[in-house]
N, C-alpha and C positions, 0 to 999 in steps of 0.2 A: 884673836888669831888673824893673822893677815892673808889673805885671800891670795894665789900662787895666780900666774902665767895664765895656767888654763881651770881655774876653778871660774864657773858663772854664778852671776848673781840671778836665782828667778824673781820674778817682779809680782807681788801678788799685791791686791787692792784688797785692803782690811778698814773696813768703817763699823759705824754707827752701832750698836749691841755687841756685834762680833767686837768687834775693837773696844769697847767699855769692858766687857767682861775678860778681854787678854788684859788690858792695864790692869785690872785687879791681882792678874797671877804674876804680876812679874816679880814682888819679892822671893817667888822659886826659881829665878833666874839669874842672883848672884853672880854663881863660878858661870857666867854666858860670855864674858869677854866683850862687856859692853851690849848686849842683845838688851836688858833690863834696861836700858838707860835709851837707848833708840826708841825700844815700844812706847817707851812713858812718851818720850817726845814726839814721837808720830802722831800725825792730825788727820790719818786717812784721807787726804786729796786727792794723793798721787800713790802709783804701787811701790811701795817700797822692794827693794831690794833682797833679798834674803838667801843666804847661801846655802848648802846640802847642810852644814853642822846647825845651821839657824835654825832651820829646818824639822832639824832633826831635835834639838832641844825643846821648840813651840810644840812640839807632837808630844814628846815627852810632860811635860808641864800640864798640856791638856789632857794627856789621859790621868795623869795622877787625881787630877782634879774631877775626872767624870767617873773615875772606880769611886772615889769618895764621895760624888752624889750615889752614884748606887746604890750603896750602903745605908743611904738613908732614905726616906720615905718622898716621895715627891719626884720619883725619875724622869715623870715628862714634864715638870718645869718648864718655864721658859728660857731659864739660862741655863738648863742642861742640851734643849734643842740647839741654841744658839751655840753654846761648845761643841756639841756634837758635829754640827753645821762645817764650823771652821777645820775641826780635827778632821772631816772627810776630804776636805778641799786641801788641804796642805798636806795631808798623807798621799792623796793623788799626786800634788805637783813633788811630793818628795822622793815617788818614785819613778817618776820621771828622770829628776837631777840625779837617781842612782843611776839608771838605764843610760843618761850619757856620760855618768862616766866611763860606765863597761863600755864603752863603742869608743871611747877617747883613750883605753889603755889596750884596745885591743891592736 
């Protein structure tokens, strides 16, 4: 998807466990329009980028993946905290990029 006029990119910094355990989930990010192929490539340096629909797909992918630890034994793992960690931080900045878009179509 190409990014319009006035859509923002938000900038989030993803390293070190947080960002090992997204690279694991990207094969559920096929139909992402390229999102699967940026995470693989990302090195965590610098904050990437990340639009309202990117956003919105990393949230999705994360939760599917933390109903399915649920469901099994071991909830507070280490890489369920570490999902958990990111999926609160990117659903914060997600509704953020919602709230401006309300103020940019008002």
């Amino acid at each position: 998807m190409k990014p319009g006029s006035r859509d923002k990119a938000y900038p989030v910094l993803i390293s070190g466990t947080e960002l090992a355990e997204l690279k694991k989930l990207t094969w559920s990010m096929a139909e992402a329009f390229g999102l699967d192929r940026r995470i693989e490539e990302y090195k965590g340096q610098r904050p990437i980028g990340l639009y309202r629909w990117d956003l919105e797909c990393l949230l999705e992918v994360i939760e599917m993946e933390l109903h399915e630890m649920e469901a099994r034994p071991g909830r507070a793992s280490r890489k369920y905290l570490t999902l958990k960690a990111l999926h609160d931080r990117l659903s914060e900045l997600c509704a953020k990029a919602f709230a401006d878009l309300e103020d940019h179509t008002r």
